[in-house]
C-alpha positions in Angstrom: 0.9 -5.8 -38.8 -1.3 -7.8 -41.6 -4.8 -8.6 -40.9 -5.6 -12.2 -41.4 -9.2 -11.5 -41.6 -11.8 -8.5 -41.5 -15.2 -9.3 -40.2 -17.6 -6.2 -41.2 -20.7 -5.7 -38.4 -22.7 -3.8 -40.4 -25.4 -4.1 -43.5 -26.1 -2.3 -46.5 -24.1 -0.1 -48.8 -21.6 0.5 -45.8 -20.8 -3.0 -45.2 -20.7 -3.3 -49.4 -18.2 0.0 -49.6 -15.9 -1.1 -46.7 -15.7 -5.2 -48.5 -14.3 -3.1 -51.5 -11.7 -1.6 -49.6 -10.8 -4.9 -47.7 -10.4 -6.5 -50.8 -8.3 -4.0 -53.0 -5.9 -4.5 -50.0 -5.8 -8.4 -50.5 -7.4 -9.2 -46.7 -10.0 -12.1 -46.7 -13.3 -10.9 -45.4 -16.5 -11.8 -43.3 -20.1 -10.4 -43.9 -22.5 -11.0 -41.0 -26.5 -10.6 -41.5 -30.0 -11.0 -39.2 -32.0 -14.0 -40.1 -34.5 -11.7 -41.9 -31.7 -9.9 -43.9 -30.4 -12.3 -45.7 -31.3 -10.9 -49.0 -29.2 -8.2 -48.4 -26.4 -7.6 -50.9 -23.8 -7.1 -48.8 -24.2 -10.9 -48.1 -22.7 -11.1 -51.4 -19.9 -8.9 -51.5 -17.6 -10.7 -49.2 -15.3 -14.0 -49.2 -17.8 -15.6 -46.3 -21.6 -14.7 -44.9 -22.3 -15.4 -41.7 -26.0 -15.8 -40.3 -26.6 -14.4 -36.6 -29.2 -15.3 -34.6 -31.7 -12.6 -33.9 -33.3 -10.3 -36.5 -33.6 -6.4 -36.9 -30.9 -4.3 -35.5 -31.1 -6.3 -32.5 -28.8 -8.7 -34.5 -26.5 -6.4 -35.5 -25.7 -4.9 -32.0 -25.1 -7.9 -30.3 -21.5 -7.8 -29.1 -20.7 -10.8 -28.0 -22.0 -13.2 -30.9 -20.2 -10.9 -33.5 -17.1 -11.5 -31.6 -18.1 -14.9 -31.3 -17.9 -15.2 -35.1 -15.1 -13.1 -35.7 -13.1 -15.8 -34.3 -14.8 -18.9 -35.7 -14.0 -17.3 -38.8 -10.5 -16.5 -38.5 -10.6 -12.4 -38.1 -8.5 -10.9 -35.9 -10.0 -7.5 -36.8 -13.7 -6.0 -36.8 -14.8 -3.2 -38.9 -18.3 -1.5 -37.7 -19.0 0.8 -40.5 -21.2 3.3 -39.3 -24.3 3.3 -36.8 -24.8 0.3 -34.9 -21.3 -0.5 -32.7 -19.5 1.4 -34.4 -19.0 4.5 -31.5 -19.9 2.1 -28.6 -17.0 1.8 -26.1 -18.0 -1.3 -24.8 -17.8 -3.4 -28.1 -14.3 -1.4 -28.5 -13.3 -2.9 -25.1 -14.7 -6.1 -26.1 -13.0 -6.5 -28.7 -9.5 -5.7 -27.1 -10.2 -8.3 -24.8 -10.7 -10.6 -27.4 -7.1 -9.6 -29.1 -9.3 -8.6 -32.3 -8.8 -4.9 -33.4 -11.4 -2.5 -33.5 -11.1 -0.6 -36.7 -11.7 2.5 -35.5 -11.0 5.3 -32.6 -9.6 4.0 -29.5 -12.1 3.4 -26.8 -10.7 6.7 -24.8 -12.0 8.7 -27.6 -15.5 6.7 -28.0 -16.3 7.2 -24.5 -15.4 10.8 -24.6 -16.8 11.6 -28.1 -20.2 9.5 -27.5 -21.0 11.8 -24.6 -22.1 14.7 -26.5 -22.0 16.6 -22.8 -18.3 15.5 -22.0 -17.3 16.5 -25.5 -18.9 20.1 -25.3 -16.6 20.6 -22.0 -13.4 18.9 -24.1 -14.0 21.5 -26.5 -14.2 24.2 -24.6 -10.6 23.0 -22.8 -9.1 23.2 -26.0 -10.1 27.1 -26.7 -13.1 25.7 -29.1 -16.0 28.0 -29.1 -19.3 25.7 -27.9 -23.0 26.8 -27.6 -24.5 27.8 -24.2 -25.7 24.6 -22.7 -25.8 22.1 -20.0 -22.7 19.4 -20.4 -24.7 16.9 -18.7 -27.7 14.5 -18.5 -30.5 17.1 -17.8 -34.6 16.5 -15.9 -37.2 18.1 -17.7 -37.2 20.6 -15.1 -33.5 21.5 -16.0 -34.5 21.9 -19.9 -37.9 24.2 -18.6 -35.1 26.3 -16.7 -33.0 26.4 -19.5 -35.2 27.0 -21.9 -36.2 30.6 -19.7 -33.1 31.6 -20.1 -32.1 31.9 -23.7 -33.9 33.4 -27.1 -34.6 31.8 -29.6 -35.4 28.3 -28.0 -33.2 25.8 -27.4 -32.2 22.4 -29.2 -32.2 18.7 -26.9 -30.0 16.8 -28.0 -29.6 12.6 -27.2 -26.1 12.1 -25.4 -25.0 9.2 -27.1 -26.9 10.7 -30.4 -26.0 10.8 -33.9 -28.0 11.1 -37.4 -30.8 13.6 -36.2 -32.4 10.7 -33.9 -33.3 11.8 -30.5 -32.5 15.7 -31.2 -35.2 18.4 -31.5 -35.6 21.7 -31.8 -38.2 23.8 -29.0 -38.8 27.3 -29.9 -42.3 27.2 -27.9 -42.6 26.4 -24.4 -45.7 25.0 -24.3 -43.9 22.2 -26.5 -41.2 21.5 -24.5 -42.3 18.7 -22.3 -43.7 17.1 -25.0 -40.6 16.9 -26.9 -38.4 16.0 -24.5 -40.2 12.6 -24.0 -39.8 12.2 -27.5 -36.4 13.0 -27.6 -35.5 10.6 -24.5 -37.9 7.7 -26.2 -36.1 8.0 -29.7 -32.6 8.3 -28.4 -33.6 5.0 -25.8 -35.0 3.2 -28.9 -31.9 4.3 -31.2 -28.7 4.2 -28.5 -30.3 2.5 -25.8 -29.3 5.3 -23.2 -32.0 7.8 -22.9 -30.7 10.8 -21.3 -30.2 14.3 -23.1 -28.6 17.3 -22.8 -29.8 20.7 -24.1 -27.8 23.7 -26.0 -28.7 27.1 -26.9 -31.1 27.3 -30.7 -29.0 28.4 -33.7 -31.9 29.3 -36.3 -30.2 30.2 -38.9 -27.1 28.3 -39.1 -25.0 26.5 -41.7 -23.5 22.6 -40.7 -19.2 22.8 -41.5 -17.8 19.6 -40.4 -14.0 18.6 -40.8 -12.3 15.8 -41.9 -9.6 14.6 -39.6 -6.7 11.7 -39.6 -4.4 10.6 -37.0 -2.3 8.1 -36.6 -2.2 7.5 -32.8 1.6 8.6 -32.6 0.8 12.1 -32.6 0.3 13.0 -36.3 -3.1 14.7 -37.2 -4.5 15.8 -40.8 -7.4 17.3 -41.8 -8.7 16.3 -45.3 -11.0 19.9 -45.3 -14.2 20.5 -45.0 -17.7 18.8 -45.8 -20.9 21.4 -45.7 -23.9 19.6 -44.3 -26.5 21.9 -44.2 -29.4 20.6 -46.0 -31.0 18.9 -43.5 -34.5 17.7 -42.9 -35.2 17.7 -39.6 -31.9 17.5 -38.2 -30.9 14.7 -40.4 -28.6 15.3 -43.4 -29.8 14.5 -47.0 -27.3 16.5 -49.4 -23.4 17.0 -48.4 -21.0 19.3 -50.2 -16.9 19.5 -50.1 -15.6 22.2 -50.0 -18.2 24.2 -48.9 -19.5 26.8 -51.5 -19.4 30.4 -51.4 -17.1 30.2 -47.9 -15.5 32.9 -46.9 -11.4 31.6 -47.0 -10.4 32.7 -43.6 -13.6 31.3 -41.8 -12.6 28.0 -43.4 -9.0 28.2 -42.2 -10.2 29.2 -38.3 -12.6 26.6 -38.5 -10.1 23.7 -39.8 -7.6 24.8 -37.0 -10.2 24.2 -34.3 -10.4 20.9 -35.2 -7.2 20.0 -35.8 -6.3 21.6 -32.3 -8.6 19.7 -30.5 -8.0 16.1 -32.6 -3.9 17.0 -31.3 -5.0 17.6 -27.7 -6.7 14.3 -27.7 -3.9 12.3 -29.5 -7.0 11.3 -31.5 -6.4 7.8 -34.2 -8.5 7.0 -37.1 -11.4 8.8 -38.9 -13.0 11.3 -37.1 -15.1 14.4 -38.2 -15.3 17.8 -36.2 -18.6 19.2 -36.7 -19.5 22.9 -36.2 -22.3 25.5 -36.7 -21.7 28.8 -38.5 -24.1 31.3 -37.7 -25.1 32.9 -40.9 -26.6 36.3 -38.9 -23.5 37.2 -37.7 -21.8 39.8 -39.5 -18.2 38.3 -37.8 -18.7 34.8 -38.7 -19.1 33.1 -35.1 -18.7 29.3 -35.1 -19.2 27.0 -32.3 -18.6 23.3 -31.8 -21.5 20.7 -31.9 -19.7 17.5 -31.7 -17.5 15.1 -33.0 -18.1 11.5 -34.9 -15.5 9.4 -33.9 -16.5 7.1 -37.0 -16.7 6.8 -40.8 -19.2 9.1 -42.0 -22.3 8.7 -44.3 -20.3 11.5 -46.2 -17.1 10.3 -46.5 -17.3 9.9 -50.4 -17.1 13.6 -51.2 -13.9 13.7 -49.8 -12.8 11.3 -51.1 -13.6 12.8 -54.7 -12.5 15.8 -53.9 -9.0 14.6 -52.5 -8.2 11.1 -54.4 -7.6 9.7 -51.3 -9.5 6.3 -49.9 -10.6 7.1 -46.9 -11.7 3.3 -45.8 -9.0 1.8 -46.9 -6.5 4.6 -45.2 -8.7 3.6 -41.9 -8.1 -0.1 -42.2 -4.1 0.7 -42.8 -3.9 3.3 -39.6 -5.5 0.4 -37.7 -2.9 -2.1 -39.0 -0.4 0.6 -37.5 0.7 2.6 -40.3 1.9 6.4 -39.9 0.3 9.2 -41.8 3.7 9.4 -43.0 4.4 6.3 -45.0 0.6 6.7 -46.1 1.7 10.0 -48.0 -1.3 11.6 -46.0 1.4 14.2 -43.8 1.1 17.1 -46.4 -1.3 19.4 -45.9 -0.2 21.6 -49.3 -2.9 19.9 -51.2 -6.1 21.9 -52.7 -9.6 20.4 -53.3 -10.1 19.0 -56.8 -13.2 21.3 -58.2 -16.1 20.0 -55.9 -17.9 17.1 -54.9 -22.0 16.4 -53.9 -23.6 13.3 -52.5 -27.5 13.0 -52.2 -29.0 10.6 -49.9 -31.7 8.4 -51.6 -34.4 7.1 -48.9 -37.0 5.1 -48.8 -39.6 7.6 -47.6 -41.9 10.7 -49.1 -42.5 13.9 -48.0 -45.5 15.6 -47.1 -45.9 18.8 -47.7 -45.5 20.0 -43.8 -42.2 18.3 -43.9 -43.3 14.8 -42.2 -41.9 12.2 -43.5 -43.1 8.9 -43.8 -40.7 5.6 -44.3 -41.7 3.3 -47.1 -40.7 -0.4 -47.7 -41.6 -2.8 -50.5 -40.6 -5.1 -53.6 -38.0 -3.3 -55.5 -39.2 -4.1 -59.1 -37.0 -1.8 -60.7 -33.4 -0.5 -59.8 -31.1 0.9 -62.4 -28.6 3.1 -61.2 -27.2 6.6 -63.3 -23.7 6.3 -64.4 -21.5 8.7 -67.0 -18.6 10.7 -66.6 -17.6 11.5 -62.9 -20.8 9.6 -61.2 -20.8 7.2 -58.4 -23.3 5.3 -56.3 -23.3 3.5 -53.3 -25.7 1.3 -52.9 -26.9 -2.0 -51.6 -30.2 -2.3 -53.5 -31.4 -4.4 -56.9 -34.8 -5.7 -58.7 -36.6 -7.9 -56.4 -35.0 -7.1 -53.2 -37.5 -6.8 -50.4 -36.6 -3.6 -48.0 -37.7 -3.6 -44.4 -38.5 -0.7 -41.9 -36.0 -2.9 -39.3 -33.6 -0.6 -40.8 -32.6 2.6 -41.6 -34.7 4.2 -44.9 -31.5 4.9 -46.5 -31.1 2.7 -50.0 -28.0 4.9 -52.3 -26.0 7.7 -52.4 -25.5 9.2 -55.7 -22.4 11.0 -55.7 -20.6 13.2 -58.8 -17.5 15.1 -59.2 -16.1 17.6 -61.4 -13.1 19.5 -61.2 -14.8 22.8 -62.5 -14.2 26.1 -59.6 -17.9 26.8 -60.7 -20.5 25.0 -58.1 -22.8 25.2 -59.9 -21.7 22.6 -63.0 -21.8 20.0 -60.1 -25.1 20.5 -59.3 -26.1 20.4 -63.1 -24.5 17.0 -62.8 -26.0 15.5 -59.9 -29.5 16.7 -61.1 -29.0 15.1 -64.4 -27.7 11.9 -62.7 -30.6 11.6 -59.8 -33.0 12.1 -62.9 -31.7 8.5 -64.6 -32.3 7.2 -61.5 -34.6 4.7 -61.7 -36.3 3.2 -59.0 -39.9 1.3 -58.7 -41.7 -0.6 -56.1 -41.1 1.6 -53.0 -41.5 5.6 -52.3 -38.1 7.6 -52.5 -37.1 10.7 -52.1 -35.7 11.7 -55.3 -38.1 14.3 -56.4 -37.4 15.7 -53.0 -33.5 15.7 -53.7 -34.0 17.7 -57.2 -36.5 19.9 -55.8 -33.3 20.3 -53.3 -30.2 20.4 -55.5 -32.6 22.9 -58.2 -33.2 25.6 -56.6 -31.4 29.4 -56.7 -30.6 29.1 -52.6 -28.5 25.9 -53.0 -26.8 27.1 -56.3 -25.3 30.0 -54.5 -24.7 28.9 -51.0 -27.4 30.1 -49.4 -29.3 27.6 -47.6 -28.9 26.6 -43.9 -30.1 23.8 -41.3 -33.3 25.2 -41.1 -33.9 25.4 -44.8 -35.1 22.7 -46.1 -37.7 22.6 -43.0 -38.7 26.4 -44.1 -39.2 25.8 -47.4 -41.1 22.1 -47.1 -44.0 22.9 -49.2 -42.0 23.7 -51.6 -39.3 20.7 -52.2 -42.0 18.5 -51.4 -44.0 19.4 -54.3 -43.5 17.1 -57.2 -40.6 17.3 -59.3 -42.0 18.6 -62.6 -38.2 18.9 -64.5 -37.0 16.1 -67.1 -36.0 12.5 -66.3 -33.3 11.6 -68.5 -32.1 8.2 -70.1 -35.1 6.2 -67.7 -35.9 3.0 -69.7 -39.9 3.2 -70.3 -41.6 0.6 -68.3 -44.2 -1.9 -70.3 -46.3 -3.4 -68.1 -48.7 -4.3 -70.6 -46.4 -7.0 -72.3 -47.3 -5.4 -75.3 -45.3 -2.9 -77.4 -44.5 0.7 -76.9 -44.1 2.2 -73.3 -47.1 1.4 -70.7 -48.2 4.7 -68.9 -47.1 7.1 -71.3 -48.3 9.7 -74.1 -46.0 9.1 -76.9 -46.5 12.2 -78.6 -44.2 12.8 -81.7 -43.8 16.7 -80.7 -42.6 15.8 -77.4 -39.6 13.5 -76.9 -40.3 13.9 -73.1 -42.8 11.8 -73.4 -41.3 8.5 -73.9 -39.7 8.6 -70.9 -42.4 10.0 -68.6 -42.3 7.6 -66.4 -43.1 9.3 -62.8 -46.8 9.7 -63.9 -47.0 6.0 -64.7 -45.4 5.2 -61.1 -48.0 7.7 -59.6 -50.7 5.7 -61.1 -49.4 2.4 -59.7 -49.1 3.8 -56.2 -52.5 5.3 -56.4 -54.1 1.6 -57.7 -51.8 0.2 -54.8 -53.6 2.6 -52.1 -56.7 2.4 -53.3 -56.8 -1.4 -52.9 -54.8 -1.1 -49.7 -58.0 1.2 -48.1 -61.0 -1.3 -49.2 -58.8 -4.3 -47.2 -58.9 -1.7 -44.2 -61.4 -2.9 -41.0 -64.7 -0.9 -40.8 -64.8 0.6 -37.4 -68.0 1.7 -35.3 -70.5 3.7 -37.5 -70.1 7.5 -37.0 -66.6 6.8 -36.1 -63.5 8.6 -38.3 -60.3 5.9 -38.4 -57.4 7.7 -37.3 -54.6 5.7 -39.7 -51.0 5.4 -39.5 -49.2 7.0 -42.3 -46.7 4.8 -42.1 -45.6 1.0 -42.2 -44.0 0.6 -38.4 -44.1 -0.8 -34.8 -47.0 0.6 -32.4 -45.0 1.9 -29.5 -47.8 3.7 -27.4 -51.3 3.7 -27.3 -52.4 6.6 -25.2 -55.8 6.1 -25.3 -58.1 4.0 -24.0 -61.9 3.5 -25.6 -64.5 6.4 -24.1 -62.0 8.6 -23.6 -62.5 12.3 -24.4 -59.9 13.6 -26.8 -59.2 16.5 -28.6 -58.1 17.5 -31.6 -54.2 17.0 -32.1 -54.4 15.3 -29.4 -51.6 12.2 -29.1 -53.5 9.4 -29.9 -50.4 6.7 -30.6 -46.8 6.5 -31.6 -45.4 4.3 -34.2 -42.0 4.0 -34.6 -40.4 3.1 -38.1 -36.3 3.1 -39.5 -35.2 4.5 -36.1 -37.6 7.5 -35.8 -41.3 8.1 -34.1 -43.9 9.3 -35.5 -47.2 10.7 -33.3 -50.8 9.5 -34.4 -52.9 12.7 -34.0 -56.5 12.8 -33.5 -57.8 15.1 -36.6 -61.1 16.1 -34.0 -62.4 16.4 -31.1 -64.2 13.4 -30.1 -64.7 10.2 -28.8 -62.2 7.2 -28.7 -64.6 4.5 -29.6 -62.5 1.9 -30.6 -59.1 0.5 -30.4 -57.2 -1.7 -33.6 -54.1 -2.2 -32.7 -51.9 -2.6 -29.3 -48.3 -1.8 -28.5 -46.0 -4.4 -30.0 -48.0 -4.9 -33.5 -46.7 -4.1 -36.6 -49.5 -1.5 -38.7 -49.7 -1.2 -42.3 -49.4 1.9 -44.3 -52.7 3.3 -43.5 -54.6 1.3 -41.4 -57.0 2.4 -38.3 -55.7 2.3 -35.2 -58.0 4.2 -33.4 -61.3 5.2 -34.1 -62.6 8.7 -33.1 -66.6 10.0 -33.4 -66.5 13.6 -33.6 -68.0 14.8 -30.8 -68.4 18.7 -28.6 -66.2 17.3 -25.7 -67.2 20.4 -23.3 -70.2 21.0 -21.4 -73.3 19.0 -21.9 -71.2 16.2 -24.2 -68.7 16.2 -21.5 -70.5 14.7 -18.5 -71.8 12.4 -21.6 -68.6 11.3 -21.6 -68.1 10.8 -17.9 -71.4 8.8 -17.4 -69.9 6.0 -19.5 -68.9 2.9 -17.4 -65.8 2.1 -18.9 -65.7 -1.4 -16.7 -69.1 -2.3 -19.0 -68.1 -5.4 -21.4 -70.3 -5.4 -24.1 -72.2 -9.2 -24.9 -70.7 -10.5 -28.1 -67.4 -9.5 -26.1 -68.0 -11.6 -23.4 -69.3 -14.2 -25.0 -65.7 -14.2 -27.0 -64.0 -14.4 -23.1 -66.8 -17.4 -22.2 -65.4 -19.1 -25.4 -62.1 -19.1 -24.5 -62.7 -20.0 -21.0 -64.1 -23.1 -21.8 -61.1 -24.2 -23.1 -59.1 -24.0 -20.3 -57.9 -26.7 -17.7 -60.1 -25.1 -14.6 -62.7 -25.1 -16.8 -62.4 -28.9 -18.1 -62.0 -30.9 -14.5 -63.6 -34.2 -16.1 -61.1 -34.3 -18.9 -58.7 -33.1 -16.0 -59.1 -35.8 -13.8 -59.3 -38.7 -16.5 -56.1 -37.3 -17.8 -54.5 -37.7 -14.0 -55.8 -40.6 -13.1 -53.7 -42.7 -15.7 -50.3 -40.5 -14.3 -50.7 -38.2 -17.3 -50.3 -34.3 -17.8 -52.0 -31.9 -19.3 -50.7 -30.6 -22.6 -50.8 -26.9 -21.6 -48.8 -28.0 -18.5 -46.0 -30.0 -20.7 -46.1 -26.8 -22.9 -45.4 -24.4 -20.1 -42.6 -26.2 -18.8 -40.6 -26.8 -22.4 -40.8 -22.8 -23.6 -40.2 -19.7 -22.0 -42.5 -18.0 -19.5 -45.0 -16.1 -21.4 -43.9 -17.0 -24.9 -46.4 -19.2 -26.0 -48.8 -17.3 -28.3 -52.2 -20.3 -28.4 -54.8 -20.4 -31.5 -57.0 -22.6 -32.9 -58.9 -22.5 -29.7 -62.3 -21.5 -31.3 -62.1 -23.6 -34.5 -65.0 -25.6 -33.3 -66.4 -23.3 -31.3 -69.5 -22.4 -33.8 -71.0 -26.0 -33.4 -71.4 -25.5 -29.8 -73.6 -22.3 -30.0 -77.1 -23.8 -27.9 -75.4 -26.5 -26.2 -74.9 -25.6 -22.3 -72.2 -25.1 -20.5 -72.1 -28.3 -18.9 -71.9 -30.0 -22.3 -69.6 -27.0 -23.6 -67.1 -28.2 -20.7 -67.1 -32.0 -22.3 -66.7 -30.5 -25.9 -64.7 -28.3 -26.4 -61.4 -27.3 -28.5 -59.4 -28.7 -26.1 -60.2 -32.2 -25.5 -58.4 -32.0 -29.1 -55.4 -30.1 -30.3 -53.5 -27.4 -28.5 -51.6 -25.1 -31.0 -50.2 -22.2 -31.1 -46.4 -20.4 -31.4 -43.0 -19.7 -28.7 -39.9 -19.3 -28.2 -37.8 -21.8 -26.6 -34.2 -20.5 -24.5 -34.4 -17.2 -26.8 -32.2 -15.4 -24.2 -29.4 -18.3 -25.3 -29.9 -17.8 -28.8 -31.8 -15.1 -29.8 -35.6 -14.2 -30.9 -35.4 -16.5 -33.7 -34.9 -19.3 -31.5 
């Protein structure tokens, strides 16, 4: 079977990688992008674009318009990538329905696999070691129970999870309720199903996942093994293959888990078998976690280490070909030397291991390149990045066929370090500090690692930065923002203190554009650029310090606004719904003794009280409403007319229409009564403001 066409539902340097493959095999193919990515690259790296109503990964999740365009356009095939559709069995059934192929696991396997629970129990049918946990959708109550009944602590996981979002580690009790509304909120925000499961805490534990192949007619490969486990916060940032320093018979018990299990299950496609290794235990215990029934992030460094193209072998299997006539049915070969992929984000990191999500004009992007180097990426100079989507911009991947580990790491440090990236925050001192250091040379970090040693790797990078052309921002010669000092050849290219400078100019101006709250008052900012969520607040309220204040949610992941005192809320910026700037107040706190005497303070405050300027703003408003107006009413009637708010309510969706403009007068009216106020007003003028018309037909953008 030939493809006539491939549409690709996805974005970025995914959607880029997989038009590569569709190409080299001589397929015609279909790019699709939100109205407010259309800058994107990947726009550019098919045959045909196609815009879809809607924007943010709202667009890119919407099942039946991608269909919709797969056959406009001709494709009788959809390829999802990674994230987004790409494990949800509905869009696989969809697409069957359809008579387009879903290039990826059959639905059976997406339905089993995306329930983390069912796959736990699939496992353990298969003679797979699993954690102790509950294979099901668990209350809070369940988790509490749990939680009593193991050491350690216990991880929640999101059922239909994936990349770290909606899973959490609880090693104290008096956290656990907390973060299991986080974990339900993030995995309702990220999957749209909110129920989690919980498993028994591994804390020192290193991430072995398994690359598997099948054909659908019973054949089943592995491709070996990928080591994940430098993670931040559950979420991967470097990947290895094979995995260092591994002793050969683990590696060989481990691989025939996974192939076992991928047999029982008749499993087609890509798919990778992930498992924990505890690294206390002198007899090398490994247990299941789950299974991506997908393309991973990672792919690439198996695909260095093994020549083989893993997308395009996807695409092929899909099409119907065996393992056999794909020359993928011999499992003799070895791993050529070893491979390692660093994730470049969008985001810093503060020394407690937060991290924050940044977004911006890309001014500069050049990518490293040299002798066994590859990058995967979607961005270029100019591009505008958004926190819609997920912080990731490149992977930088290198290969060498040396047995010593350590001359790959030597590579990839020297190529993150001609990395060169301006405009936006990344991670790449982060990913140095990472790759440098004496634990990863030999081996010896696991999951918890990177979150141990965060003060650490999130100190600055203070190594060299190779082959970086100098900025000059001064239009004049020589290099803007550095020391050129004849003794030091380092200095030409000293390029993250001129950055650092730039970013600290850009914050400072950023703070003196930020509101000035109530005197006394501390602004409690967002760290982040991202959507408000929660307030949880409300103005006079006692709070104390740490206290939740607000949740703002960027790239997928929430992040919780902390008071920094005990106080008073005194006021409120911001409300659930707006989008906040790096740094702005949303809530305003006066530090205040919140026990005894200040206490019943607190509780003598009428919180019902509206303070005068405030009402005044209300009385403003109100006289430019119809009830308000029954002169202008009535003359408006009397000649069989309508009122304009009236014709405005009926054309655009309840609720929609945003109004302004309704005070631009309003100063001229300042002594004149009401009576006179209810003749002139705004009103009897223009009626402006912003809606949405049939948006549940065709989207937000409507």
């Amino acid at each position: 079977m030939s493809f006539t066409g491939i549409l690709i539902a996805n974005r970025g340097e995914i959607a880029i990688r997989i038009a590569r493959a569709v190409a080299e095999l001589g397929i015609r193919s279909v790019a699709v992008y939100s109205a407010d990515d259309q800058a994107s690259l990947h726009t550019r790296a098919t045959d045909e674009a196609v815009l879809l109503a809607g924007s943010g990964a709202r667009a890119y999740l919407d099942m039946q318009q991608i269909i919709n365009i797969a056959k406009a356009n001709n494709c009788d095939a959809i390829h999802p990538g990674y994230g987004f559709l790409s494990e949800q069995t509905e869009f696989a059934e969809q697409c069957a329905a359809a008579d387009i192929t879903f290039i990826g696991p059959e639905a059976r396997h997406l339905q089993l696999f995306g329930d983390k629970a069912q796959a736990r129990a699939a496992a353990v049918e298969a003679g797979v070691p699993v954690l102790r946990g509950i294979d099901r959708a668990v209350s809070l109550a369940e988790a509490t129970e749990f939680f009593d009944t193991v050491d350690g602590g216990i991880m929640i996981k999101a059922i239909a999870g994936g990349g770290g979002r909606g899973t959490r580690a609880v090693r104290d009790k008096t956290e656990l309720a907390s973060t299991f509304e986080r974990c339900e909120s993030e995995a309702e925000a990220a999957f749209g199903i909110g129920d989690v499961y919980v498993e028994e805490f591994v804390s020192r534990a290193r991430h072995i996942e398994v690359q598997i192949v099948g054909d659908g007619r019973g054949q089943i490969v592995h491709l070996g093994e990928r080591e994940c486990s430098a993670q931040r916060r559950n979420q991967k940032v470097v990947e290895i293959a094979p995995a260092p320093a591994f002793d050969e018979s683990l590696r060989d018990e481990i691989i025939a888990a996974a192939v076992r299990f991928a047999a029982g299950q008749q499993y087609k496609s890509l798919g990778t078998f992930e498992f924990l290794v505890d690294a206390a235990s002198t007899q090398g215990r490994f247990v299941f976690i789950e299974v991506n029934a997908r393309l991973q992030v990672e792919h690439t460094v198996t695909e260095e280490v093994t020549g083989i193209d893993l997308v395009r072998s996807q695409i092929q299997v899909a099409q119907g070909a065996s393992l056999e006539s794909l020359g993928l049915d011999d499992q003799s070969w070895v791993p050529r030397g070893y491979a390692i992929q660093a994730r470049v984000n969008m985001e810093r990191i503060k020394p407690n291991g937060t991290v924050l999500p940044s977004s911006g004009r890309l001014t500069a992007y050049e990518t490293p390149s040299g002798p066994g180097v590859r990058t995967d990426g979607f961005g270029y100079s100019g591009y505008v990045t958004s926190t819609a989507f997920d912080s990731l911009l490149a992977k930088v991947i290198v290969h060498t066929s040396s047995v010593d580990f350590q001359v790959a790491s030597t590579k990839l440090l020297r190529a993150l370090s001609e990395f060169r990236i301006e405009g936006v925050k990344t991670n790449l001192s982060f990913l140095k500090k990472i790759i440098a250091h004496p634990d990863f040379l030999t081996g010896q970090i696991h999951t918890r690692w990177v979150d141990e040693n965060s003060q650490e790797v999130a100190a600055p990078w203070e190594g060299p930065d190779r082959f970086v052309a100098p900025s000059n921002k001064t239009g004049e010669a020589g290099y803007a923002g550095a020391r050129v000092d004849t003794a030091d050849p380092l200095a030409l290219f000293d390029y993250d203190r001129e950055v650092k400078t730039s970013a600290s100019a850009e914050e400072t101006s950023a703070a003196e554009d930020m509101v000035a709250g109530p005197e006394g008052a501390i602004g409690v900012g967002s760290p982040i650029q991202g959507t408000i969520v929660a307030v949880d607040v409300e103005p006079g309220q006692a709070v104390r310090a740490g206290q939740q204040l607000a949740v703002v949610e960027a790239m997928k992941m929430e992040h919780v606004i902390a008071s920094s005192c005990d106080g008073i809320v005194r006021q409120i910026t911001m409300q659930t719904g707006d989008v906040v700037r790096e740094g702005y107040p949303i809530v305003f706190v006066e530090e205040a003794n919140v026990e005894g005497e200040e206490s019943s303070s607190v509780e003598a405050i009428d919180l019902d009280h509206i303070r005068a300027d405030l009402q005044e703003n209300y009385d403003r408003h109100a006289y430019t409403l119809d009830e308000n107006r029954t002169e202008a009413v009535d003359k408006r009637r009397a000649r069989g007319g309508r009122m304009p708010r009236e014709n405005i309510a009926e054309l655009m969706d309840e609720g929609s229409f945003k109004e302004y403009w309704s005070l631009v007068v309003a100063r001229q009216h300042r002594r004149h009564d009401m009576e006179t106020l209810r003749r002139q007003t705004p009103g009897d003028g223009v009626v402006a403001g912003t809606g949405t018309i049939n948006a549940d037909l065709f989207g937000e953008e409507a």
